[in-house]
N, C-alpha and C positions, 0 to 999 in steps of 0.2 A: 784444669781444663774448663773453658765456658759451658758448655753440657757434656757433661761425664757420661761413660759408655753403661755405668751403673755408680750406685752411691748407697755403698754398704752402710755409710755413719749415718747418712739421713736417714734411713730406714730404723735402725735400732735405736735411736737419741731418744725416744720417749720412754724407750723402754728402759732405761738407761738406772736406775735405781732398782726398779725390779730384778734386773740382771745381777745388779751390782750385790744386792742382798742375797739370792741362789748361791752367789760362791759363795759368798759370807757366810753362809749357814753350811754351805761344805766342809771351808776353811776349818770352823769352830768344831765340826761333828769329827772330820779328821779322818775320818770315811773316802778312800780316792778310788779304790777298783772295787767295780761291781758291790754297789753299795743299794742304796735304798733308791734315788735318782735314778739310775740305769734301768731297774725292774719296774719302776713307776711310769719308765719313757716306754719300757718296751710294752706294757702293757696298753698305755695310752696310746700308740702309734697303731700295734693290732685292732686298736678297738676302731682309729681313725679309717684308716685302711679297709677294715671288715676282713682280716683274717684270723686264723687264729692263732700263730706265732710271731712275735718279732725279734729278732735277738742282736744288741747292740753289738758292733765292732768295731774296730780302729778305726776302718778307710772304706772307701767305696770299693776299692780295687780289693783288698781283701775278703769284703763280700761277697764278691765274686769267686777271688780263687776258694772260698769256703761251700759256695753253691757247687761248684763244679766237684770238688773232693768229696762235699760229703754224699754224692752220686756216681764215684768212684769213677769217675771220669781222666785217664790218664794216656799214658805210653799207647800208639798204635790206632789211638780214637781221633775222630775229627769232630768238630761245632761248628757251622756255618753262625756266620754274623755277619754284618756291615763292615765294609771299609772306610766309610763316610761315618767317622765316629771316635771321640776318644781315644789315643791310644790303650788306657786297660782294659777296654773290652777284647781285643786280642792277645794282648799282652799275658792278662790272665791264663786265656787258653795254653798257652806258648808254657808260662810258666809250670802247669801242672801236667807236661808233659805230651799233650796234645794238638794237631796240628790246627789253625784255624783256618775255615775254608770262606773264602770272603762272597757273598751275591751281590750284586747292584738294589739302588735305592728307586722308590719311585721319584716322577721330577719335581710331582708339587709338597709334597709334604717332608721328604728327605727321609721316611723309611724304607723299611727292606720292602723288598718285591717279590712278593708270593711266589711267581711265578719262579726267578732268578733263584730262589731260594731250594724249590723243589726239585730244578735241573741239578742242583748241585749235589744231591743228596748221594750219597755212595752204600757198601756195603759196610765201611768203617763208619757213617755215621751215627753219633749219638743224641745229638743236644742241637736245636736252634737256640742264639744267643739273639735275640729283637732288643735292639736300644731301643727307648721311649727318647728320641733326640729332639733337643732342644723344647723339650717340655709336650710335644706331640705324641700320641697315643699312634705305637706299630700297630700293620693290622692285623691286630691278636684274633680274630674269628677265621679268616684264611689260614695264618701260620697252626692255629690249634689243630683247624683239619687236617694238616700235610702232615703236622708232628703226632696227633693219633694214628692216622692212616699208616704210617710209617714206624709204629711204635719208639718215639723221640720224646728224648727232655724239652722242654720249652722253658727257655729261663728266660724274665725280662732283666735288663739290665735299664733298672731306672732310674738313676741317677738323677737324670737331669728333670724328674717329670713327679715330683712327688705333690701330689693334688691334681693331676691329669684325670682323663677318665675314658673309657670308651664305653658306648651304649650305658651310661651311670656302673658302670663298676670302675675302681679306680686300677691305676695304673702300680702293678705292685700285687693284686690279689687275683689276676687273671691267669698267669702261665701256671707253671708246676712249684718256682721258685721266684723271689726277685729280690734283686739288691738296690740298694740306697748310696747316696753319699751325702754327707752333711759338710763337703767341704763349703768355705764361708760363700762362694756368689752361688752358691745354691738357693734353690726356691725357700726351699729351708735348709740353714748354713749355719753352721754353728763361730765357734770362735777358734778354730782349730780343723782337725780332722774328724773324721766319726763316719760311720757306716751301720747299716741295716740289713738284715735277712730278715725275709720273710717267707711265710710256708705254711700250709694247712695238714704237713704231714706230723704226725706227733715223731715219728721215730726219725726224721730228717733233721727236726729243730733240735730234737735231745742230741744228735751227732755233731751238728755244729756248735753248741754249748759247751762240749767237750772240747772240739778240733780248735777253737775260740780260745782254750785254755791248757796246751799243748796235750790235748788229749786225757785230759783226766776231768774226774766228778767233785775230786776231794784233796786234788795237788800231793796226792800220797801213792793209787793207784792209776797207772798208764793203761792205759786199753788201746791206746794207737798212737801214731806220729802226729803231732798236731803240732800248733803255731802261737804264740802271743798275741793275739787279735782282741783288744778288751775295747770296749765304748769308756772312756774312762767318766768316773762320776761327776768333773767337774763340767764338761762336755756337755753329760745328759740334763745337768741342771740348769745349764743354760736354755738346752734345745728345749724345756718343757716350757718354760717362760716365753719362747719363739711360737711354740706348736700352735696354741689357740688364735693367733696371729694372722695364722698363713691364709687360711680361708678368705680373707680379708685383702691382703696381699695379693693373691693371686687373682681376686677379684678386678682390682687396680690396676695388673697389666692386662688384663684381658680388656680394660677399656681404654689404656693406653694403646694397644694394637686396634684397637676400632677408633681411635683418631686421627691414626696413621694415614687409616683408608679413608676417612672423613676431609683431610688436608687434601686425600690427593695424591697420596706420595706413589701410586702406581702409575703416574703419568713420567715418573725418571725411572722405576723400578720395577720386577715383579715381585708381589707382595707374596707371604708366605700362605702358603693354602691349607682348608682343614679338611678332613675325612671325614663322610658322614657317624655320624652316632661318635665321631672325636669333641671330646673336651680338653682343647689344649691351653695350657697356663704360663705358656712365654718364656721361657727358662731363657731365652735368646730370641732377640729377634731380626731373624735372618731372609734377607732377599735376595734375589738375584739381578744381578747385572753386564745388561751387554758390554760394558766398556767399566769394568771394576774399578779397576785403576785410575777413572778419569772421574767417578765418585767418588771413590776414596781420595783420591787428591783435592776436591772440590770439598767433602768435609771438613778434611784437617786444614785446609785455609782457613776453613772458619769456626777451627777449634771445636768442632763437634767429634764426639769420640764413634769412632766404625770399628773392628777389628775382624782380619779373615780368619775364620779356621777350618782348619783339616784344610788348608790346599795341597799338602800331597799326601792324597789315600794310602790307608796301610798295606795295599796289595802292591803300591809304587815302592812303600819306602824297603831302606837296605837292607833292614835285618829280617827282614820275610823274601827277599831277592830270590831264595835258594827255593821258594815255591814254582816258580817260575809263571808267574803274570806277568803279562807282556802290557805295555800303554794300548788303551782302547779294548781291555780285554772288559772292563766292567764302565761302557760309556756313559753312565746318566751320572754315576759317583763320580767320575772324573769332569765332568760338566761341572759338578754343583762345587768341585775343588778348586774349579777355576773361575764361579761367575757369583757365588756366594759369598754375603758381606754382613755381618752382623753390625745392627745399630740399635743405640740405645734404648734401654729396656731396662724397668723397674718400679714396684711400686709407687715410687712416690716423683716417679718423671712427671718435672711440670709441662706444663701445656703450651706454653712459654718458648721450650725449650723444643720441643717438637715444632713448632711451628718456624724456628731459628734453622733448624735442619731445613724446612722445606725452604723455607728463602735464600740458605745456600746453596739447594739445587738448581732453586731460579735463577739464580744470578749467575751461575754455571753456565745455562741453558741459554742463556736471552743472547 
């Protein structure tokens, strides 16, 4: 494609020996689960972060279903979250038993909405689930109030936002619990799968170290039902060689989105908005548009990569139908389903290439 929507190999090619040597030294040591790598990442990520647990796992969505169990969260419970979002942040909930209860987002930044959030709340509720979407910080000081005041988990699910921040604390050390993904177009994306918990409770992190490793300490003794969820070590030896990186990285779209605005590009589009005391790091960059379709068509004529996602919210689709949302039940999410357009985004987006985008909107437009 003439400008690619992201460009994994450009990004990693210098690193490209560094990388290559981390397996090599796996490979030779022969060391693959939970080895010396894994507790070196977990460690280095807490310290990154500023909390005081990390505990590597398989996947993002794993993460998840491990925040949720190891706060006993199941049969008969609800968690409100977003519908404007990933399918495994429902999913999750679904899976361990639980019913997901969905709120509306706001319109400029495409989090949940405090307000939406607190109507929803029942006497089965336990847990607010806030994705940090597309790299933007929820507003975790609103949702903290409603989930104390209400005696509630607050899990973020941050996947997509790892070096975010809000008010300088990062994204991941603010709620009760948070998850990570390290799948590859992540901010930090490994070569594979891999996921993160995070947690400042000593007796939460020690449950999922267990629930991580089908419930035992010592693969002898079981003390409960658990799962094979391991970060595996060739994985973490990558991600460590990525970690010191990202700061840097993230730096780079953050002034790839300020030449966006710099070109001009909200004279075809509206540009993504940030929330005060937010520090957002671009995981995607997503705009809105009055006539989607007729940008989108006017990009891929000119080979510039767009792509929509989530245009039908999880409160729409089939397999939660039995909840019974009706269309228009949650309208700023279903707006952002239908006018929301992700364009290219990434570290090492040249400038070039952005300014290719704006002239295929010109040329659209004249």
């Amino acid at each position: 494609m003439g400008v690619p929507l992201m460009d994994l190999r450009g990004q990693w090619a210098p690193l490209h020996d560094q990388i290559t040597a981390a397996v090599g030294e796996v490979i030779t040591s022969g060391v693959f689960i939970l080895g010396p790598n894994v507790k070196a990442f977990e460690a280095e990520t807490a310290a990154d972060l500023g909390v005081a647990h990390a505990v590597g796992v398989a996947n993002g969505t794993d993460a998840l279903l491990l925040a949720l169990r190891a706060h006993d969260i199941g049969a008969g419970d609800e968690v409100i979250c977003p519908a404007y979002t990933f399918y495994a942040t429902p999913e999750s909930i679904a899976a361990v038993g639980a019913t997901p209860v969905f709120a509306d987002i706001e319109p400029t930044t495409y989090q949940l909405d405090p307000a939406s959030v607190e109507a929803a709340i029942t006497d089965r509720t336990k847990a607010i689930m806030a994705v940090h979407l597309f790299g933007h910080p929820a507003p975790m000081k609103e949702l903290r109030a409603i989930a104390d005041a209400k005696g509630l988990l607050l899990i973020e699910d941050a996947a997509q936002s790892y070096g975010a921040s809000l008010d300088g604390v990062r994204c991941g050390a603010i709620g009760d619990i948070a998850t990570f993904s390290f799948f590859p177009t992540k901010n930090l994306g490994g070569f594979g799968d891999g996921g993160l918990v995070t947690t400042n409770d000593d007796a939460i992190a020690e449950r999922i170290r267990e629930l991580r490793f089908h419930g035992s300490k010592d693969k002898r003794t079981f003390t409960q039902v658990g799962m094979n969820s391991r970060l595996d070590e060739l994985q973490a030896a990558i991600l460590r060689v990525l970690l010191p990186e990202l700061a840097g990285w993230n730096d780079l779209r953050q002034a790839a989105a300020a030449r966006y605005a710099d070109l001009g590009l909200d004279r075809f589009v509206e540009l993504p908005g940030t929330a005060p005391g937010a520090d957002p790091i671009y995981h995607l960059y997503v705009v809105r548009c009055q006539d989607r379709d007729a940008i989108q068509g006017a990009l891929k004529a000119a080979d510039v990569g767009c792509v929509v996602y989530y245009d039908t919210p999880h409160h729409l689709q089939p397999v939660f139908a039995d909840l019974g949302y009706e269309e228009g039940s949650l309208p700023e999410t279903e707006r952002a389903s239908r006018e929301c357009l992700a364009l290219p985004m990434y570290p090492t987006l040249p400038e070039a290439d952005q300014h290719a985008l704006i002239a295929a909107l010109e040329a659209a437009s004249a």
